[in-house]
C-alpha positions as CSV (number, residue, x, y, z in Angstrom):
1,X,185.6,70.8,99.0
2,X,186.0,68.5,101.7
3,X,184.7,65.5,100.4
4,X,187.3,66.4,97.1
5,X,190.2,66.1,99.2
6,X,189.1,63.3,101.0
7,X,188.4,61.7,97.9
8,X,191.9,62.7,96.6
9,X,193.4,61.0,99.8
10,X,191.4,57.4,99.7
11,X,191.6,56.6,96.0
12,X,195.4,57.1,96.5
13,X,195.5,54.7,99.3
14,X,193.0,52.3,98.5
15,X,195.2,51.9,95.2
16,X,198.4,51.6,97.1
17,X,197.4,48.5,98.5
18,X,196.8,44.8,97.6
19,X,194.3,43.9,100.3
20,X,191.1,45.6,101.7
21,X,191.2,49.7,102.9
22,X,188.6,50.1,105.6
23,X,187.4,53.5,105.5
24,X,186.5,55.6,108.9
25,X,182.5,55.7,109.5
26,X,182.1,53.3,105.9
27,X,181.9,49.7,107.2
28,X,180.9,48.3,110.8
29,X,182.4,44.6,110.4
30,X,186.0,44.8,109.2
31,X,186.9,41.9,106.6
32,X,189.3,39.0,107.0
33,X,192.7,39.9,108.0
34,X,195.0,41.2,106.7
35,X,193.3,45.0,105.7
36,X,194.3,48.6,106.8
37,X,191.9,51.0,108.5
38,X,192.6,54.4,106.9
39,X,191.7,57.5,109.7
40,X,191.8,61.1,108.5
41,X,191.3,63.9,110.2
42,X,191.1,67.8,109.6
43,X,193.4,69.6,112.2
44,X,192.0,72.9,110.6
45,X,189.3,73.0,108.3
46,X,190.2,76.5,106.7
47,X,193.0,78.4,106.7
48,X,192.2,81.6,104.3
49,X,194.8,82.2,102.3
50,X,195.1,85.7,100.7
51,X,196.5,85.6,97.1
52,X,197.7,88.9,95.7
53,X,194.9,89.4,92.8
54,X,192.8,90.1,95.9
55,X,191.0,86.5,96.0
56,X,191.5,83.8,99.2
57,X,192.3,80.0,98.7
58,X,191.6,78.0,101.6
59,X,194.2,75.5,102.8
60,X,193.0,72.5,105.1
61,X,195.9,71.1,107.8
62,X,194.4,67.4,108.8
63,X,196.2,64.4,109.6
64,X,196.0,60.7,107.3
65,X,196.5,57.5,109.6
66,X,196.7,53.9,108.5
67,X,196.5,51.0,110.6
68,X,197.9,47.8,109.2
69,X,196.2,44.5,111.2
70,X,197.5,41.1,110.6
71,X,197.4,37.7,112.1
72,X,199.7,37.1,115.0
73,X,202.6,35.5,115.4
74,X,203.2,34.9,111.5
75,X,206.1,37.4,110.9
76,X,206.7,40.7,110.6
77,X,207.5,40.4,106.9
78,X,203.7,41.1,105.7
79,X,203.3,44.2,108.2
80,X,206.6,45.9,107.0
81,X,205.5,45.0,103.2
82,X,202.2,46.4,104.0
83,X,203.9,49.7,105.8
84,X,205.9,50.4,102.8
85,X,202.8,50.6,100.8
86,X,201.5,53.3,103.1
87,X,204.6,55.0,102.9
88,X,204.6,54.9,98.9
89,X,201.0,56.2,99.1
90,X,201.8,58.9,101.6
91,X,205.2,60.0,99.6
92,X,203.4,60.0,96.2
93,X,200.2,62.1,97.3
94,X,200.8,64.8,95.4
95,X,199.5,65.2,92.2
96,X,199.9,68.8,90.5
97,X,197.3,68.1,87.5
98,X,194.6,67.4,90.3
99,X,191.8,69.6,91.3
100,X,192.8,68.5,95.1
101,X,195.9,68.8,96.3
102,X,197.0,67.0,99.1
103,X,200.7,67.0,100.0
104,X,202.0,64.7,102.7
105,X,204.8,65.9,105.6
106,X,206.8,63.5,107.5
107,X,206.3,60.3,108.3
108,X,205.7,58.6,112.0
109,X,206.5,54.9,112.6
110,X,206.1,52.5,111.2
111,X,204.5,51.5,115.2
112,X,204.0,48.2,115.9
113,X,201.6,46.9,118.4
114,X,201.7,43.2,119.7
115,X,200.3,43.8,122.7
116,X,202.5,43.4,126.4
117,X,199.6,42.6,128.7
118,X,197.6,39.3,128.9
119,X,194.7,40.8,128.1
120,X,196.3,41.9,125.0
121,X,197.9,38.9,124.4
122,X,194.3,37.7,123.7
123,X,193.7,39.7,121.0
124,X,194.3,37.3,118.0
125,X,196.3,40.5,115.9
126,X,199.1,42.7,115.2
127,X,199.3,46.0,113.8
128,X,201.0,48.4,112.7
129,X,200.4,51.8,112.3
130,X,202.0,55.0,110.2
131,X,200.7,58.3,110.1
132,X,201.4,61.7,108.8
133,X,199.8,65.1,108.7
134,X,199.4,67.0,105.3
135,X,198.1,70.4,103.9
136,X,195.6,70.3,100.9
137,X,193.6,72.7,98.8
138,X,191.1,72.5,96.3
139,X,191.1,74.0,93.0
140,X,188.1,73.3,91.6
């Protein structure tokens, strides 16, 4: 069921955007910049649900982060373009003829991180980064 809803959740994102989706625990070596690094979590992993023809449905609570890098210091044009993809894919999540069904709740950031200390100042990216937890079931 798990690997349903995660399923659900990456093909939505990887198809929301026009570069590379780096999936958690998939690749060691990110690619070229720019590319997102899409993080879920499971908050809950089962929250039985009692239905009234005496069956249970088990709802998962989890939590879907993407992390936008970029080059520095070219703009923040491409990281806001890029956010608003993650947005659209985190708004449009839901799809009732689905097995898995994943719906989105608010919205955090979009957080921007250019770093403030020299040591960060090093590091030869920015990012951005938008997250939102969600509720999902399977059907199947």
């Amino acid at each position: 069921m798990n690997q349903a809803i995660r399923a659900e959740i990456e093909s939505k994102v990887e198809a929301a955007f026009s570069i590379p989706v780096c999936f958690d625990n998939v690749q060691d070596t990110p690619p070229a910049r720019p590319y997102v690094v899409c993080i879920i979590s499971y908050n809950e992993t089962s929250l039985p649900v009692i239905c009234f023809n005496g069956e249970a449905m088990e709802h998962i609570n989890g939590n879907l982060q993407l992390s936008i890098f970029a080059d520095k210091a070219q703009g923040m044009g491409a990281l806001d373009s890029f956010a608003q993809d993650g947005f659209r894919a985190m708004n449009t999540m839901y799809d009732p003829n689905s097995d898995a069904k994943v719906k989105c709740g608010r919205i955090s950031g979009p957080v921007t991180v250019f770093g403030g200390t020299e040591q960060d100042r090093q590091v030869p990216y920015s990012l951005v980064t938008i997250s939102c937890p969600f509720t999902a079931r399977y059907d199947g």
